[in-house]
C-alpha positions as CSV (number, residue, x, y, z in Angstrom):
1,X,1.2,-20.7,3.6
2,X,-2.3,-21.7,2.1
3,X,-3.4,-17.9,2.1
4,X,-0.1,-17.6,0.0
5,X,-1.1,-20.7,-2.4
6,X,-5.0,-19.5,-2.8
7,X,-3.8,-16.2,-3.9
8,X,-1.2,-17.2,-6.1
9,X,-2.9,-20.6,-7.6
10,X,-3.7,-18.6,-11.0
11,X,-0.8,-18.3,-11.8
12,X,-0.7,-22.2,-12.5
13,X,-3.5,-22.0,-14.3
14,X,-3.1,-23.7,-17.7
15,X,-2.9,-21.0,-20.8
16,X,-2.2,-22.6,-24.9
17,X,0.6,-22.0,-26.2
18,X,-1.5,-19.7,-28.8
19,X,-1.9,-17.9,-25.9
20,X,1.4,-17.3,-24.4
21,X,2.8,-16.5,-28.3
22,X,0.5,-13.5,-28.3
23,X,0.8,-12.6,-25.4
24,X,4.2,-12.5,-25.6
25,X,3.5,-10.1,-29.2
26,X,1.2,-8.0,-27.1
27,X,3.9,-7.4,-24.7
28,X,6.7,-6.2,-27.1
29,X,4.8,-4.2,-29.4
30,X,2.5,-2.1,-26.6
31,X,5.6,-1.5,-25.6
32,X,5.6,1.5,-28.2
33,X,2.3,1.4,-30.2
34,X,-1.1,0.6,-27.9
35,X,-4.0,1.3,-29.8
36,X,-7.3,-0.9,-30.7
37,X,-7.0,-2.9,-33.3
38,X,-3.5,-3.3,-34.0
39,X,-3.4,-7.2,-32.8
40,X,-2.8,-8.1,-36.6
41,X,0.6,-6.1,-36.8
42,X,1.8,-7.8,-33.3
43,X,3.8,-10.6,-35.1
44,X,5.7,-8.2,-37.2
45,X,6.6,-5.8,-34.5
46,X,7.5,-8.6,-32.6
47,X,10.0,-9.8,-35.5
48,X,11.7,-6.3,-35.9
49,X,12.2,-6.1,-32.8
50,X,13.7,-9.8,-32.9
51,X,16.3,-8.3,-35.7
52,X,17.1,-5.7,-33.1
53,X,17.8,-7.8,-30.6
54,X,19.7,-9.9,-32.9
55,X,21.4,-7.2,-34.4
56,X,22.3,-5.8,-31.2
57,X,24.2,-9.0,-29.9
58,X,26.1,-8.5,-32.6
59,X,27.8,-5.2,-32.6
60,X,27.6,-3.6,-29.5
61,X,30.1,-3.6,-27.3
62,X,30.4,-6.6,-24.8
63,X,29.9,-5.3,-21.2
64,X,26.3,-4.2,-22.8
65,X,26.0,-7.1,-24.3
66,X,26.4,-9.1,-20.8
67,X,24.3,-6.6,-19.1
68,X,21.3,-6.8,-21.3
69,X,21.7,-10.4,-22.0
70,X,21.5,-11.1,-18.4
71,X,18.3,-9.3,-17.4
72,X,16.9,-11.3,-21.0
73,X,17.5,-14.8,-19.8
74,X,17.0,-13.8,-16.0
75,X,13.6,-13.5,-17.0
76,X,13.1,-16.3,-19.0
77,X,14.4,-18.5,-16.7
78,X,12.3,-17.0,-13.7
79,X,9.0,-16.3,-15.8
80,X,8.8,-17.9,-19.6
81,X,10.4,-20.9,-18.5
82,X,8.1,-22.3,-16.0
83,X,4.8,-21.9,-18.1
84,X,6.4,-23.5,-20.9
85,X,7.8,-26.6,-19.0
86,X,5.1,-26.8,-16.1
87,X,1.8,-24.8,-17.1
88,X,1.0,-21.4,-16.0
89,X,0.0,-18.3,-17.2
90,X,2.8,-16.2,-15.5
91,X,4.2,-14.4,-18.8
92,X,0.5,-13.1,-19.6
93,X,1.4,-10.6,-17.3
94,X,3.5,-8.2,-18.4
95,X,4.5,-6.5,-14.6
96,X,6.3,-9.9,-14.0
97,X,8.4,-9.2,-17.4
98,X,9.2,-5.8,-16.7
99,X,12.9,-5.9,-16.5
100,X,13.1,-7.7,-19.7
101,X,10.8,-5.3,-21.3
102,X,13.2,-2.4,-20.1
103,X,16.0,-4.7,-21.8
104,X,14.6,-4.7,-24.5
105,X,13.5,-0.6,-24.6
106,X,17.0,-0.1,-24.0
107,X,18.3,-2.2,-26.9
108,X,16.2,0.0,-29.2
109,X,17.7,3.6,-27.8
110,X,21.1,1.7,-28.6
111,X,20.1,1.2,-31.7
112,X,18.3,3.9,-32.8
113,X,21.5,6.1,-31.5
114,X,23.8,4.1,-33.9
115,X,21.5,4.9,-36.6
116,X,21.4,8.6,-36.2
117,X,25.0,8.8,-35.5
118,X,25.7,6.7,-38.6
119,X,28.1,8.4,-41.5
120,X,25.7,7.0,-44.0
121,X,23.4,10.1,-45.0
122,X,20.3,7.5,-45.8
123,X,20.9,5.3,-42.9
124,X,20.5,8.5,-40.8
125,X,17.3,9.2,-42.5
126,X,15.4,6.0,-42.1
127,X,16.6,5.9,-38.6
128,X,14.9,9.2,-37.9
129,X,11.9,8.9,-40.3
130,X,11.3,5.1,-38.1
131,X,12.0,7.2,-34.7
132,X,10.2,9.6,-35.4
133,X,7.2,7.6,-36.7
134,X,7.5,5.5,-33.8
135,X,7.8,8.2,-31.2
136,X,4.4,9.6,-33.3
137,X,2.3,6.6,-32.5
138,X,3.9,6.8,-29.0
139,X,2.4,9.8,-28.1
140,X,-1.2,8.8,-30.5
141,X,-1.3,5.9,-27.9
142,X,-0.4,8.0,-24.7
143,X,-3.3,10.8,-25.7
144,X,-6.0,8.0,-26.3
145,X,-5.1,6.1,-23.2
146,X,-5.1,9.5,-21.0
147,X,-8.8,10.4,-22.5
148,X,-10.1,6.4,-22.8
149,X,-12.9,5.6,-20.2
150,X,-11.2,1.9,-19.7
151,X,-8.3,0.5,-21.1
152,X,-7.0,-3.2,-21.3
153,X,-4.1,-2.4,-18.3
154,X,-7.3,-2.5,-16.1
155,X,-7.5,-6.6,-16.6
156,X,-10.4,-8.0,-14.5
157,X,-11.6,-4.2,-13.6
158,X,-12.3,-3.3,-17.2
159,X,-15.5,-3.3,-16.9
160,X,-15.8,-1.5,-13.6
161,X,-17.1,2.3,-15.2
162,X,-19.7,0.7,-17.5
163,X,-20.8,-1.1,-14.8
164,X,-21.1,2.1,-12.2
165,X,-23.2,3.7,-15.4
166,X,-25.6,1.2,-15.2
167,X,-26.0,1.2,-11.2
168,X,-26.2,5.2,-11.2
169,X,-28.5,5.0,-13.7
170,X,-31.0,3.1,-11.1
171,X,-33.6,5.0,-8.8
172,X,-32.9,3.6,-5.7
173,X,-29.5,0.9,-6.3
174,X,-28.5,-1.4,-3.6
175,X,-24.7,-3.1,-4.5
176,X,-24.0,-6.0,-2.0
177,X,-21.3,-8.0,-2.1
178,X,-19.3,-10.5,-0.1
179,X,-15.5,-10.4,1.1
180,X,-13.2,-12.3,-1.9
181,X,-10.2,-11.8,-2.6
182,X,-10.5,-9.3,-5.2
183,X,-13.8,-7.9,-3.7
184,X,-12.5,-5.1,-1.2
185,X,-10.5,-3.7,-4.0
186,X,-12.8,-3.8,-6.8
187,X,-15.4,-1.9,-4.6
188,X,-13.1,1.0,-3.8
189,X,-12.4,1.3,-7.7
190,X,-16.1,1.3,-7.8
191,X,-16.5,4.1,-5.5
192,X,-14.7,6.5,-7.2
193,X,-17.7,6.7,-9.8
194,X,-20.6,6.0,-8.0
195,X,-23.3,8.5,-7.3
196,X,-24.1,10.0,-3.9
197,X,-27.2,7.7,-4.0
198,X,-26.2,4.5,-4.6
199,X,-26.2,1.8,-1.2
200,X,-23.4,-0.1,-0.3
201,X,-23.1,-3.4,1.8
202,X,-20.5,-5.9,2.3
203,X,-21.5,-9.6,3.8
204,X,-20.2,-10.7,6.7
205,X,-18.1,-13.2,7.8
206,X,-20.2,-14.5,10.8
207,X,-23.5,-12.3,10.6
208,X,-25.7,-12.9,7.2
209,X,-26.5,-9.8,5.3
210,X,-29.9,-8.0,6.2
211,X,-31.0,-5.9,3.1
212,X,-33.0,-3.2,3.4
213,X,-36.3,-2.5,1.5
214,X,-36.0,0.8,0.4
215,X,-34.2,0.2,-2.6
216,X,-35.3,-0.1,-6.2
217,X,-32.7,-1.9,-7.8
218,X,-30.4,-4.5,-6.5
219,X,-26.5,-5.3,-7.4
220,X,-24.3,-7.9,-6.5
221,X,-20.5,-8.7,-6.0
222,X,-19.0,-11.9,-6.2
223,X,-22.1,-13.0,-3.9
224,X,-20.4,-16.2,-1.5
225,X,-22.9,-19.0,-1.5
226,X,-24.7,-17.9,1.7
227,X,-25.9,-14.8,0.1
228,X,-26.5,-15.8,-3.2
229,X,-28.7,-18.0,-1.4
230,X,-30.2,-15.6,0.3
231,X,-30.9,-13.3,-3.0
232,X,-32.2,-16.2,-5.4
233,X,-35.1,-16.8,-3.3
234,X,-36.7,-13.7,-4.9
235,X,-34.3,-12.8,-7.8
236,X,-32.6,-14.7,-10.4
237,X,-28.3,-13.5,-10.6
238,X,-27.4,-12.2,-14.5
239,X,-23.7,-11.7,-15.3
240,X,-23.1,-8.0,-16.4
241,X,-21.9,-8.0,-19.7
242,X,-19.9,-12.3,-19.2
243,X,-18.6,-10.8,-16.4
244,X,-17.6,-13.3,-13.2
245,X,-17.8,-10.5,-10.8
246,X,-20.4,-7.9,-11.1
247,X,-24.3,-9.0,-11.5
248,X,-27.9,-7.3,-11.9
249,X,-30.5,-9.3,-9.3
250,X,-33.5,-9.5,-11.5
251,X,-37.1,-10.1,-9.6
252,X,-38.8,-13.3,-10.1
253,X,-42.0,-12.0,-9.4
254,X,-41.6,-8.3,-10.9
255,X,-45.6,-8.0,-10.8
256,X,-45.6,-9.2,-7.2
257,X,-47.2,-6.2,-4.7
258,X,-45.0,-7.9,-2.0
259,X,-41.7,-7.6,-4.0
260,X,-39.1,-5.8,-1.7
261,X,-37.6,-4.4,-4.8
């Protein structure tokens, strides 16, 4: 039960209600236009697709109705709910919101079918020029997503392919890290784009870490106190790029003949 409560203890962490309201936005509109930059038009496709909802609810059919509403306030009671009542930053994930977010894709077909289908002559075209402009900016975000380096989906490992740049980039790199509860992961995603020359070494739990001297370079991941100890008796520990995970062991005594690295 604690291993259960350590892992899951962000998800009480506190998040603003600024930040739940855009993150909310986010979720909604990436789910048919994610590109950079478009944070400013989040609001407004958050609000048509409000109208959609609303408009929905209002004329289709009522099994539909009771279906869809259903999986809507399913998921706020389960997920929204509880970080607006207790804290938590549960709806900034948008996997734990994924049935509403098919509700709401859903809703959309329904009524972009009803457009299309309509008797009106211009109603039929708007609904096809917005479905087809919105299927266009579909496919824009699906090509730059395919062909990106990193994308925001990748959370906490965003910055996992600049970071392997930098390490192949090294002579002779060392990457040592320590077992966390992300670590093991993150160092497979690593290891997909390091080089054939980079070393690799996990701390242990019982046994402390003996690093080599052969190596030019030094890296560290999510170092436990032990060996950060261990490496800041020669190096000082820089965050690559703010990040809480990966850092670059600097020498104190670069100039040093006895320097290991």
């Amino acid at each position: 039960l604690e291993s259960v409560r350590g892992f899951t203890s962000w998800l009480t962490e506190e998040a603003s209600l600024a930040d739940l309201l855009a993150s909310w936005q986010g979720h909604l509109f990436r789910l048919f236009v994610d590109l950079p930059g478009m944070e400013p038009f989040w609001s407004l496709g958050a609000l048509l697709l409000l109208a959609a909802l609303a408009w929905y609810f209002r004329c289709a059919p009522r099994k539909p109705r009771l279906f869809i509403g259903m999986i809507i306030v399913a998921s706020l009671i389960i997920v929204v709910l509880p970080d607006l009542l207790l804290g938590g930053r549960r709806s900034l994930e948008a996997r734990y919101l994924l049935q509403l977010l098919l509700a709401v894709e859903l809703v959309l077909a329904w009524v972009f079918a009803q457009g299309l289908a309509s008797p009106e002559p211009n109603r039929r075209r708007i609904s096809l020029a917005v479905f087809v402009l919105l299927l266009g900016f579909g496919l824009v975000s699906q090509y730059s997503i395919t062909f990106a380096d990193s994308w925001w989906t990748k959370s906490l490992s965003a910055e996992n392919a600049a970071f392997a740049r930098l390490v192949n980039a090294s002579e002779k790199p060392l990457l040592v890290g320590s077992h966390h509860a992300v670590s093991d992961g993150e160092i497979l995603s690593l290891a997909h784009r390091l080089d054939s020359h980079v070393g690799v070494m996990m701390d242990g739990y019982v046994k402390p870490l003996v690093i080599p001297s052969d190596y030019s370079r030094l890296f560290a991941l999510l170092p436990s106190g032990r060996l950060r100890r261990t490496l800041e008796k020669d190096h000082r520990l820089e965050p690559f790029q703010d990040s809480w995970k990966w850092f670059v062991a600097i020498p104190l005594n670069p100039d040093s003949p006895n320097r290991r690295y």
